[in-house]
C-alpha positions as CSV (number, residue, x, y, z in Angstrom):
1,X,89.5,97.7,90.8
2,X,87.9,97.3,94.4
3,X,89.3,95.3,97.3
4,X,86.9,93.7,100.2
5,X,87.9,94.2,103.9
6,X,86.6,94.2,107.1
7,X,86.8,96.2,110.3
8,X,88.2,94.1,113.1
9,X,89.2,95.0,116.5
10,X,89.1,99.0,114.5
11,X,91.4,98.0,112.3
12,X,90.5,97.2,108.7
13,X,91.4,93.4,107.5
14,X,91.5,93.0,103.4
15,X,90.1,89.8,102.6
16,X,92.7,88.8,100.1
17,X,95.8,89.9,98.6
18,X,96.6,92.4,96.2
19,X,98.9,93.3,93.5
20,X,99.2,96.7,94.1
21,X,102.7,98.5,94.7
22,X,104.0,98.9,98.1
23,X,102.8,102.4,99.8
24,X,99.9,102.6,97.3
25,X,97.3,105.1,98.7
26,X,93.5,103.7,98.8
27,X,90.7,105.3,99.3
28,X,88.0,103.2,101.5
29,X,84.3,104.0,101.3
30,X,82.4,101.7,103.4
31,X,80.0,99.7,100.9
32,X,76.5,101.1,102.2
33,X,78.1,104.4,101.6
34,X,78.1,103.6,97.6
35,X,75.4,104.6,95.4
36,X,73.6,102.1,93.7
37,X,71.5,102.4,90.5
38,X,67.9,101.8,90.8
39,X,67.1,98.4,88.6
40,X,65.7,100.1,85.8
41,X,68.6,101.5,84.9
42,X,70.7,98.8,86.4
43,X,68.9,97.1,83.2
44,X,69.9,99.5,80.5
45,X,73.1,99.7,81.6
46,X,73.8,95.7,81.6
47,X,71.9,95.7,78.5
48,X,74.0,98.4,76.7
49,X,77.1,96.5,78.1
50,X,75.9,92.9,76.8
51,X,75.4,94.2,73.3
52,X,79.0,96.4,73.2
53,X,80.4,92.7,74.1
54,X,78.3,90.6,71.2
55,X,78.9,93.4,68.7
56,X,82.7,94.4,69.6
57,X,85.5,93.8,66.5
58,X,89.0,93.5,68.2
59,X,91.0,96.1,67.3
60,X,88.3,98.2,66.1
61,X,87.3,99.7,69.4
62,X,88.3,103.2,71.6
63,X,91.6,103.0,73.8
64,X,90.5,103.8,77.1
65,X,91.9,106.7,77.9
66,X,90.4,108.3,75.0
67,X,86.9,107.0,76.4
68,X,88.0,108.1,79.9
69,X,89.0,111.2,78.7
70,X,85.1,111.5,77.0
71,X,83.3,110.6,80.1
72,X,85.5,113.2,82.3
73,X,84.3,115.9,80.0
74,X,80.6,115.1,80.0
């Protein structure tokens, strides 16, 4: 999930409202701060995404925290 603000007058403005819980704890990184792929890989990656979608069966694919789980141990 991400949230757009601003900084205004030093004080940071979110754009729109959000459903989080009261007193939840965010962490902001300002957006040139984020690392972006380079488009080659930008490529694979929406490539390897478009066919996961085409070729997904419901019910047939890894609960998330399992694949979460995965990618933390890697």
């Amino acid at each position: 999930m991400s949230v757009r603000a601003h900084v205004k007058n030093g004080r940071l403005l979110v754009d729109e409202p959000t459903a989080l819980p009261e007193g939840t704890e965010v962490e902001l990184v300002p957006a040139d701060d984020v690392d972006e792929l380079p488009p080659e890989e930008r490529a694979k990656l929406f490539g390897f995404l478009a066919e996961s979608i085409r070729s997904h069966t419901p019910g047939k694919g890894t609960p998330a925290d399992v694949l979460l789980a995965e990618l933390r141990q890697r």
